[in-house]
C-alpha positions as CSV (number, residue, x, y, z in Angstrom):
1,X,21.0,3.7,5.3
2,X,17.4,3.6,5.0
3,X,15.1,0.9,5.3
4,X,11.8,0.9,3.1
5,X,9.4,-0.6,0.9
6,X,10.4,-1.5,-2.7
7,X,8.5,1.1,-5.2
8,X,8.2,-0.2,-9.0
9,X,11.1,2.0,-9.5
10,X,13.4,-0.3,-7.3
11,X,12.1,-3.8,-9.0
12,X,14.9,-3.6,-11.7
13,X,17.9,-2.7,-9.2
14,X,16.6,-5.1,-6.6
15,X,16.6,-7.6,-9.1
16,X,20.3,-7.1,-10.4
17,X,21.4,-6.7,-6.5
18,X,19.5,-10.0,-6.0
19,X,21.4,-12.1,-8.9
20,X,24.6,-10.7,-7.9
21,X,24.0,-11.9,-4.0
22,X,23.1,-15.5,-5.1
23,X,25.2,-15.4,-8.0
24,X,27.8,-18.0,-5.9
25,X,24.9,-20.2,-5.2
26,X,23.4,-21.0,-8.7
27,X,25.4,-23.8,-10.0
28,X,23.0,-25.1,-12.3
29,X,23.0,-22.5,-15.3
30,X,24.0,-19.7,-14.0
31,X,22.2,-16.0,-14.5
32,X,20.3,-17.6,-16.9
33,X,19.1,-20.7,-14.6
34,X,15.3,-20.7,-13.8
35,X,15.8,-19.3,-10.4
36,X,17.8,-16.7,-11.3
37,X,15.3,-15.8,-12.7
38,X,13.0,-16.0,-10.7
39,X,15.6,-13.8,-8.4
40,X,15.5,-11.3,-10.8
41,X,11.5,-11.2,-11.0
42,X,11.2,-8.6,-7.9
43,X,8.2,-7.5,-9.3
44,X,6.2,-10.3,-8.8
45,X,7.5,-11.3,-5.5
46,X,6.6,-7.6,-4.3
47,X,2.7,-8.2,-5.6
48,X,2.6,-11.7,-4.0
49,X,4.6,-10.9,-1.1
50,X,6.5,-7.9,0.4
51,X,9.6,-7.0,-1.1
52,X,11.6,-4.6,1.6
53,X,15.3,-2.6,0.6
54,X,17.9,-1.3,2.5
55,X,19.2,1.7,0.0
56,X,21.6,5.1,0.5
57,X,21.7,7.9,-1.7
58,X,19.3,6.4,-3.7
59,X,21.2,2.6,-4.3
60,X,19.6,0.0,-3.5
61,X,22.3,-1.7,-1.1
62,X,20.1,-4.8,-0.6
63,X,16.6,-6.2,-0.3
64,X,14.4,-9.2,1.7
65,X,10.8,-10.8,0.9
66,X,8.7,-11.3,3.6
67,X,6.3,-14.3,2.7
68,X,2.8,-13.5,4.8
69,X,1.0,-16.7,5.5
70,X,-0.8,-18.0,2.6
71,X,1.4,-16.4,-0.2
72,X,3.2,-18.2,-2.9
73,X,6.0,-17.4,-1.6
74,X,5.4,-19.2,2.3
75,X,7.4,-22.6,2.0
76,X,7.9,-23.5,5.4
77,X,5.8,-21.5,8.2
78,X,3.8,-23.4,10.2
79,X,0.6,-21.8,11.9
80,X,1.7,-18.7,13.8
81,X,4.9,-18.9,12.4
82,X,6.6,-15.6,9.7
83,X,9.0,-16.4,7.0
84,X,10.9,-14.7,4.8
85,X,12.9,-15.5,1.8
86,X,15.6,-14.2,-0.9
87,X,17.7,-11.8,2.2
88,X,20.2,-10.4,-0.1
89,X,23.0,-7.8,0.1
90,X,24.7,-6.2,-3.1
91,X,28.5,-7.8,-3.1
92,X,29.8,-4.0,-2.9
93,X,28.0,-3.6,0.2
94,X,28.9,-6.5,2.0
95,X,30.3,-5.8,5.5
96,X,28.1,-2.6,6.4
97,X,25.9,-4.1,8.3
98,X,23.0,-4.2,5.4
99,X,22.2,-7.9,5.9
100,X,21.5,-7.5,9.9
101,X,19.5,-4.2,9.1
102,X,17.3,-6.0,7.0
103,X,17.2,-9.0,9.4
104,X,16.0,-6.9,12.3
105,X,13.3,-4.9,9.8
106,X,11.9,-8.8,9.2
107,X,11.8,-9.3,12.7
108,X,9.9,-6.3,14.2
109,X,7.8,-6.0,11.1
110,X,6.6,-9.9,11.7
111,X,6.6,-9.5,15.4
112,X,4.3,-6.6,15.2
113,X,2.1,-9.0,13.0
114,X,1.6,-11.0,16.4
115,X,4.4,-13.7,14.5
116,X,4.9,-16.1,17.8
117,X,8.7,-17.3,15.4
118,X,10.8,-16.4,12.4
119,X,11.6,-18.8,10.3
120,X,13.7,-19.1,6.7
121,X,15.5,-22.0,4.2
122,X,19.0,-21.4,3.2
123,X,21.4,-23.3,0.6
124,X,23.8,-25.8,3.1
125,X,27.0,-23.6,1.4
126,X,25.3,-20.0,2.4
127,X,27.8,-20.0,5.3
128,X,28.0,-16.2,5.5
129,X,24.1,-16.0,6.2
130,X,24.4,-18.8,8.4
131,X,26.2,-16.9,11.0
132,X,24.1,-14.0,10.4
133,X,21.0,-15.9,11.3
134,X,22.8,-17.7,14.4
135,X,24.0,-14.3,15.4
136,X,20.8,-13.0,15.2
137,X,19.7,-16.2,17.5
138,X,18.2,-18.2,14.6
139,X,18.6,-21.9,15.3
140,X,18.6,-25.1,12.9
141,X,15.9,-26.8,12.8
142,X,16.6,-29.9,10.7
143,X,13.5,-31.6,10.7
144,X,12.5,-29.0,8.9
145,X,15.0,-28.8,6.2
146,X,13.3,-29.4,2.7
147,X,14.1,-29.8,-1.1
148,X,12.1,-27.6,-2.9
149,X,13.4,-29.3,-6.1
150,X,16.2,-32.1,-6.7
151,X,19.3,-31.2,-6.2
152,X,18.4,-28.5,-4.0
153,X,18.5,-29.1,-0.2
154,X,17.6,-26.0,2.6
155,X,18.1,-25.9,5.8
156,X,15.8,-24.2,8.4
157,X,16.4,-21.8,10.8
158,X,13.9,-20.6,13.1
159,X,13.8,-18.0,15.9
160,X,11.0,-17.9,18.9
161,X,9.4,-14.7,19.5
162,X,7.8,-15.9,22.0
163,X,8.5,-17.9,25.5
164,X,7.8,-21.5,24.0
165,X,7.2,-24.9,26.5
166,X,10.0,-26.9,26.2
């Protein structure tokens, strides 16, 4: 598996991969819904943000945005803070290890940024990604959680970088 930057020639598989991923999570309309959508859109988030893949033998396996500070696509870092958004692993690669690879790439690619913590939203029924994130030592954060839109609730999970003061 190799880890890389999405080129314009990826935007249209990322974007099926994406859908696919989420395709659980988007109860209201489906595919067609305005976030799926938006899901689909890879290449706009990879000129407004940095779209990342995980891919072997040329398929794309899975992809990740990471939202730098002061992007459209930042929702919930604070100063000092990285963030990334849309993690998502092809259903026929599931269980390879793809999610976790991509997870570490957001983490040393935001730590070398001088990022002082990690942090990202997920859907309350993304239970899979959940224990990704705890595994990874990613810890709630609900005074942070946020609706970006009714009838959408996300938590947030946050992992220091950095020795904080307690």
């Amino acid at each position: 598996m190799r880890l890389r930057r999405a080129t314009p020639e990826d935007h249209e598989a990322v974007g099926r991969a994406t859908v696919a991923a989420y395709a659980p999570f988007l109860h209201d309309g489906g595919p067609t819904s305005d976030y799926a959508l938006r899901l689909a859109d890879t290449a706009t988030r990879d000129r407004e943000a940095e779209v990342w893949v995980a891919e072997e033998d040329g398929e794309i396996l899975g992809s990740v945005t990471i939202c730098l500070p002061g992007t459209p696509w930042a929702q919930r870092a604070e100063e000092g803070e990285g963030e990334f958004r849309m993690l998502a692993v092809d259903p026929s690669a599931r269980g390879r290890g793809v999610g976790r690879a991509l997870l570490d790439l957001v983490v040393e690619r935001l730590r070398a940024d001088g990022a002082r913590a990690v942090v990202l939203g997920s859907l309350g029924d993304m239970t899979d990604a959940h224990r990704l994130y705890e595994r990874a030592g990613f810890t709630r954060v609900p005074e942070r959680d946020w609706s970006p839109q009714p009838g959408v609730h996300l938590r947030c999970y946050r992992l220091p970088m950095t020795r904080e003061e307690p």
